[in-house]
C-alpha positions as CSV (number, residue, x, y, z in Angstrom):
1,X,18.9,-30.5,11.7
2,X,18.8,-34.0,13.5
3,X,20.4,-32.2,16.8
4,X,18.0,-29.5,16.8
5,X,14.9,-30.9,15.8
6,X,13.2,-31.6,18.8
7,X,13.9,-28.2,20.0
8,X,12.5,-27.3,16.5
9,X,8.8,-28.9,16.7
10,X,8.8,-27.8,20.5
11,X,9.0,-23.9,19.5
12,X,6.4,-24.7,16.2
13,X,3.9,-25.9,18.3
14,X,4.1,-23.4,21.2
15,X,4.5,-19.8,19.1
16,X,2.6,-21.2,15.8
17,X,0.5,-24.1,16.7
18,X,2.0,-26.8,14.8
19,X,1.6,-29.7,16.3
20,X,2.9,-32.2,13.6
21,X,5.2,-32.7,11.0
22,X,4.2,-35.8,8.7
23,X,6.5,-37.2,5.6
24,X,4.4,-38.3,3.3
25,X,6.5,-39.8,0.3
26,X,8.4,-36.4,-1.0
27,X,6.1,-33.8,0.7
28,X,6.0,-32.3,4.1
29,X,2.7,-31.7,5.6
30,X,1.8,-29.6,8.7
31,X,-0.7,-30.5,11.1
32,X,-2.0,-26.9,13.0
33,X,-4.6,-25.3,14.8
34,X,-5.5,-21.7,13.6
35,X,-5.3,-19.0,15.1
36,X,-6.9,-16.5,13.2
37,X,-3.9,-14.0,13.9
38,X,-2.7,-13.4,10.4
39,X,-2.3,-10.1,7.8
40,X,-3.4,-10.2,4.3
41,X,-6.1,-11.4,2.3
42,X,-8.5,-11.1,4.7
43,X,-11.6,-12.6,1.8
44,X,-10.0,-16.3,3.1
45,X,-8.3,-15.4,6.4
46,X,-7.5,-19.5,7.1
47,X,-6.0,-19.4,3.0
48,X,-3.7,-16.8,4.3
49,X,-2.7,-18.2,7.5
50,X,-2.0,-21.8,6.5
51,X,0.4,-20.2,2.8
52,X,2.0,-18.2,5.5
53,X,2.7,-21.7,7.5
54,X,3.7,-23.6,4.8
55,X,6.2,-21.0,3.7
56,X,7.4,-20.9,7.5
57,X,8.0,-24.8,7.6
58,X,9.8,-24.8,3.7
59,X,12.1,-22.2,5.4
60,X,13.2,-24.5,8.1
61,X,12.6,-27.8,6.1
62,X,14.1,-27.2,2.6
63,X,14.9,-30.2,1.1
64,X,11.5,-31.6,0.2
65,X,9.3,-31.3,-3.2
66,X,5.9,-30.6,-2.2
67,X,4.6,-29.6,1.2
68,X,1.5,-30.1,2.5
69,X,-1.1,-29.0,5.7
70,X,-4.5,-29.4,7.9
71,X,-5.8,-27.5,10.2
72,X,-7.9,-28.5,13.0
73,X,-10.6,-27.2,15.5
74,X,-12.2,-24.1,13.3
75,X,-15.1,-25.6,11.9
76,X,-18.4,-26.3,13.6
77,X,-19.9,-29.6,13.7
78,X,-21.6,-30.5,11.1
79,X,-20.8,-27.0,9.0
80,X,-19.3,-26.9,6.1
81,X,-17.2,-23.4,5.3
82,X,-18.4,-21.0,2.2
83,X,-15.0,-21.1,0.8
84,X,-14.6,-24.9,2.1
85,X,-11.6,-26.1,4.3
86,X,-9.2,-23.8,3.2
87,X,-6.4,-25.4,5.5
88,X,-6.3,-28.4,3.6
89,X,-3.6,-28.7,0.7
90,X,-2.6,-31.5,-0.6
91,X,0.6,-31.2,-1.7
92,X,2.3,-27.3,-2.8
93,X,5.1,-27.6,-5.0
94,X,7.8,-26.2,-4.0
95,X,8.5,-24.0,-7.2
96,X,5.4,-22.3,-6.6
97,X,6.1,-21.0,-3.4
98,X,8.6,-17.7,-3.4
99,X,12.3,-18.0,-3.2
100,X,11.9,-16.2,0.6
101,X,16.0,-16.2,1.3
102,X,16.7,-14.4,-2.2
103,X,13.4,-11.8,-1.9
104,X,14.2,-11.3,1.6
105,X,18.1,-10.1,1.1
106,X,16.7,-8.1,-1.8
107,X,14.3,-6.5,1.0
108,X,17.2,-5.8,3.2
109,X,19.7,-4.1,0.3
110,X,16.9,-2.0,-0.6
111,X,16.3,-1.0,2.8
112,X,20.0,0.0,3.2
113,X,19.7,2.2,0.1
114,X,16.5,3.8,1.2
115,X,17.9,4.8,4.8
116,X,20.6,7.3,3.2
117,X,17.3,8.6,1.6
118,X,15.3,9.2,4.7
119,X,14.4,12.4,6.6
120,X,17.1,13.2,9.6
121,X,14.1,13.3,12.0
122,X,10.7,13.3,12.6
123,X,10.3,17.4,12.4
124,X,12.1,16.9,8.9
125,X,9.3,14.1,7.6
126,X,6.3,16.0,9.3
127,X,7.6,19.0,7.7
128,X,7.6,17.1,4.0
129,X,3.7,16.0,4.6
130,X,2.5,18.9,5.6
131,X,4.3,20.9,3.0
132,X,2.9,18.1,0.0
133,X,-0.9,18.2,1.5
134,X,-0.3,22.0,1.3
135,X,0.4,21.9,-2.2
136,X,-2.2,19.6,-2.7
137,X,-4.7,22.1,-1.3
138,X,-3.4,24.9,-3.1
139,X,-3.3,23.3,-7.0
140,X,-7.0,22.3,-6.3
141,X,-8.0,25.5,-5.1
142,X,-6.1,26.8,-8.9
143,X,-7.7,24.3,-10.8
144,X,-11.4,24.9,-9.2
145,X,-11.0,28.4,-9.9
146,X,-10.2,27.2,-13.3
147,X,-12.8,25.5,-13.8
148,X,-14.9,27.9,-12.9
149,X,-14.3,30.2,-15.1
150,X,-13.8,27.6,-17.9
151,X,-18.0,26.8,-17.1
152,X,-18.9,30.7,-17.3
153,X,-17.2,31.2,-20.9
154,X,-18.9,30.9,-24.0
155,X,-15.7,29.4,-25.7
156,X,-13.1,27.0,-24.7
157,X,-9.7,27.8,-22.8
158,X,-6.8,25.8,-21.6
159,X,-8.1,25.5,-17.8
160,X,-4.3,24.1,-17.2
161,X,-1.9,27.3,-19.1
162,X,-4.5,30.1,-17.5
163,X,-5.2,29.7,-14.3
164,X,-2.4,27.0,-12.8
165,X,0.9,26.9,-11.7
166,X,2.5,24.4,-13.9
167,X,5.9,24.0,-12.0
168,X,4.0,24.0,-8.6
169,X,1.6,20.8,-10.1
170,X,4.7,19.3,-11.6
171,X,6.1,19.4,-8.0
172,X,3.3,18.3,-6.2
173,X,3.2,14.9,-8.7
174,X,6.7,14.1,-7.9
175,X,6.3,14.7,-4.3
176,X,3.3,12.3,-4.1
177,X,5.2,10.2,-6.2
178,X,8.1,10.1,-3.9
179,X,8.5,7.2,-0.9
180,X,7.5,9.1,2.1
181,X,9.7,6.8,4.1
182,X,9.4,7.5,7.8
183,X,12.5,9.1,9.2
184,X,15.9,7.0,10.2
185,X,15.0,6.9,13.9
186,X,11.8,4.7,12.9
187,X,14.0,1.8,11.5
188,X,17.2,0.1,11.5
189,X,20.5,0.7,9.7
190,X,21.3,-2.9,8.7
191,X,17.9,-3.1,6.2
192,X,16.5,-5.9,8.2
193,X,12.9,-3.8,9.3
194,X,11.2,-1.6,6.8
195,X,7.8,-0.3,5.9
196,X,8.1,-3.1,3.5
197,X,8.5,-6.0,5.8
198,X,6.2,-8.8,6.4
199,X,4.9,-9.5,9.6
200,X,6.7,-12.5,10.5
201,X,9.9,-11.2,9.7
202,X,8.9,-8.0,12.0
203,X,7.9,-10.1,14.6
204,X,11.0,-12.2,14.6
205,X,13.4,-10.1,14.6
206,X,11.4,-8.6,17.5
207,X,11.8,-11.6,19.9
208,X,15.1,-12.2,18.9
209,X,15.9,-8.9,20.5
210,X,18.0,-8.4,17.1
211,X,16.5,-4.7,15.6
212,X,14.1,-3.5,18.6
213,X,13.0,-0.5,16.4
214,X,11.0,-3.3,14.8
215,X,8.7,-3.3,17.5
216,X,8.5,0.4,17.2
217,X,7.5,0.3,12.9
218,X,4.5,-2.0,13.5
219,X,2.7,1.4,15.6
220,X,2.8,2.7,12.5
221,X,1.3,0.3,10.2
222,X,-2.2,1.5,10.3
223,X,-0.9,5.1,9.3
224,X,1.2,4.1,6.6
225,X,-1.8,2.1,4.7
226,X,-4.0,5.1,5.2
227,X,-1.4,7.3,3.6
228,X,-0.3,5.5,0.9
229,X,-3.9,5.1,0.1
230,X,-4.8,8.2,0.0
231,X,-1.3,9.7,-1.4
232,X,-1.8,7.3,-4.4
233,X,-5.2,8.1,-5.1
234,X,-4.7,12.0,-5.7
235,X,-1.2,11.2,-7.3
236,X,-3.1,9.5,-10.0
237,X,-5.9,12.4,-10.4
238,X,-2.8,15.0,-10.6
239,X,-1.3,12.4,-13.4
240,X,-4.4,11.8,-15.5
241,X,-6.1,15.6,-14.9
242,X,-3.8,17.5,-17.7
243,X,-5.7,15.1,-20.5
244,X,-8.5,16.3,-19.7
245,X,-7.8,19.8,-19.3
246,X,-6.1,19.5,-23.1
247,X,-8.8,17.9,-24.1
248,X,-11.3,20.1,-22.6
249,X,-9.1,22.7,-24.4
250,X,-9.8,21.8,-27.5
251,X,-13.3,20.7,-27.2
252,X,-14.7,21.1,-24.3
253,X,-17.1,23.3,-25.3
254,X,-18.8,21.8,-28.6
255,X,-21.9,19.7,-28.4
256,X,-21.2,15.9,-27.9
257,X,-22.7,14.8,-31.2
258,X,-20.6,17.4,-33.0
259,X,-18.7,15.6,-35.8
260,X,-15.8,17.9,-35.0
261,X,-15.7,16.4,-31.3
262,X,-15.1,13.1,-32.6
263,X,-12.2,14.5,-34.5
264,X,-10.0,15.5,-32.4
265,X,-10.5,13.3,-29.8
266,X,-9.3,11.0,-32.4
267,X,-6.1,13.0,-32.8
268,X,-5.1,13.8,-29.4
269,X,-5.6,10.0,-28.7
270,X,-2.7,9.5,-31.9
271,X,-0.6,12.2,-30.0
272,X,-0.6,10.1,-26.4
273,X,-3.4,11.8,-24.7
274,X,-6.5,9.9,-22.7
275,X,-9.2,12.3,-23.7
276,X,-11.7,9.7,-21.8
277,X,-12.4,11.7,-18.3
278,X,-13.8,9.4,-15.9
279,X,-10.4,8.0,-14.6
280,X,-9.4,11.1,-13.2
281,X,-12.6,11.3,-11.5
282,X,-13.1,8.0,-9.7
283,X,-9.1,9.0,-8.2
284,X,-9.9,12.3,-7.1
285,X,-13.8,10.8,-5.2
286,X,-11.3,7.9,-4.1
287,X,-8.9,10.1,-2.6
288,X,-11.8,12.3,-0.7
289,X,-13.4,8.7,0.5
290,X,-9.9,7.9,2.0
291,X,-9.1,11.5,3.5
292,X,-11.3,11.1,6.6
293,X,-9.5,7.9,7.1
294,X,-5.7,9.0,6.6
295,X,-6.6,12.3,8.4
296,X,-7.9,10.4,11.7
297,X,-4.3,8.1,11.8
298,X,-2.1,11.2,11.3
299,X,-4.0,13.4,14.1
300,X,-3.9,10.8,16.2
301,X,0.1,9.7,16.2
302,X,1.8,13.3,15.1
303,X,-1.8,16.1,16.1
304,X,0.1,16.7,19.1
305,X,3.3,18.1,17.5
306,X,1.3,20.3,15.0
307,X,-1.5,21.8,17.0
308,X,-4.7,22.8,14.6
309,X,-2.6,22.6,12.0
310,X,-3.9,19.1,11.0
311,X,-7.5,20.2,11.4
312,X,-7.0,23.3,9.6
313,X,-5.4,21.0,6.5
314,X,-8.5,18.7,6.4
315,X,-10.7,21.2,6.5
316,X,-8.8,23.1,3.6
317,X,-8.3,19.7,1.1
318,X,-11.9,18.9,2.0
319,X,-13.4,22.4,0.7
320,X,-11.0,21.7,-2.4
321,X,-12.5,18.1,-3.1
């Protein structure tokens, strides 16, 4: 540490903006300037930045108790912040800060059990989302027919046994429930970049020249949010809508003071089941608010290889929704 730390401030203060290091007793506080060039909880950007500091310096400064920092230059004169100077901490104990070296080779070892997981190529992973948004489409399209008959009868029926492939649902919950892990091309064997890898760790192993395709996985960032977004949100609505169908099964049709009603909702809720329908629904209006989204990053980085296809699949899902 003694032979390298001079070539260690040199590199903090030209690639992070630290300018200081100052030992105060048994903590280590950072002096920086932000920079405003930081992921995360973006409801106190300069929170974010300086954590994400602090945990840099810990990681090449181990061996003190409490660590500390200020940042400089962001504030207007005279103005005090809504949120305050959010740079300025005291003194972090280091047992609240995460145990980066032991998360970080847990990051990797996952990663290398992922990649055997992977699609063989980009057709293959295309091929797996289109085939999943398929499904999606074609189970709502079931279930609307279903409930539209279910509205037209005078008496009750089980929307879910009638008028919808069971197995097909079934399938299309464990397929949004799977990873949808890019294909091997778009990462490295060794673990060390992921969809699951921070930023810094992505941009380091960047300049290091160490995994290049790490430069590649931050293109598709943007998409992956969108997708897991919107992937999560209809995963839950295909999870939560058999309650309600059971329920509406059983009492769907009886007037909402009815004594009976009350009854069995009482005993499906003993058996496991959530007879209380507005879950579902906020999932399935959250997963069309985040279609238009998801839709525009996938057209844009794979519309090319598919043609209308993509259009024609919005189009369907958003007739469904």
């Amino acid at each position: 540490m003694e032979t390298h730390e001079d070539t260690l401030y040199q590199r903090l203060a030209n690639q992070e903006n630290i300018l200081a290091l100052e030992e105060v007793d048994t903590t280590l506080k950072l002096h920086f300037i932000p920079s405003g060039d930081v992921e995360g909880d973006l409801s106190d950007p300069l929170h974010a930045e300086t954590i994400a500091k602090i945990n840099l310096v810990r990681r090449l400064f181990p061996g003190h108790e409490h660590y500390g920092a200020q940042g400089y230059g962001f504030k207007l004169a005279g103005i005090e912040l809504p949120q305050g100077d959010s740079t300025r901490k005291e003194g972090v104990p280091v047992t609240d800060l995460l145990p980066k070296w032991l998360t970080w080779l847990n990051g990797v070892a996952s990663s290398i059990a992922r990649l055997r997981y992977r699609p063989d190529s980009w057709a293959a992973f295309l091929g797996m989302i289109v085939e999943t948004r398929g499904l999606i489409v074609d189970c709502l399209d079931e279930l609307n027919r279903g409930l539209m008959k279910f509205c037209q009868r005078n008496g009750a029926i089980n929307v879910g046994l009638k008028y919808i492939d069971l197995q097909a649902w079934r399938r299309c919950w464990e397929q949004l429930s799977g990873m949808m892990d890019l294909p091997k091309s778009a990462v490295d064997p060794w673990g060390f970049a992921s969809e699951t890898a921070d930023r810094f760790s992505l941009q380091t192993l960047a300049q290091q020249r160490h995994v290049p395709t790490a430069i590649a996985l931050q293109k598709y960032k943007l998409y992956l949010e969108a997708q897991w977004e919107y992937f999560a949100s209809i995963r839950n609505f295909f999870g939560q809508a058999t309650a309600v169908w059971l329920t509406n099964a059983y009492a769907g049709k009886l007037h909402p003071n009815d004594p009976k009603r009350r009854i069995i909702h009482e005993a499906l809720q003993e058996q496991g089941v959530k007879t209380d329908p507005n879950l579902p629904v906020y999932n399935l209006f959250e997963g069309k608010e985040q279609l238009p989204v998801y839709q525009r990053r996938f057209k844009a980085l794979f519309g090319q290889y598919l043609g209308h296809l993509s259009d024609l699949i919005y189009h369907r899902i958003s007739l469904s929704l």
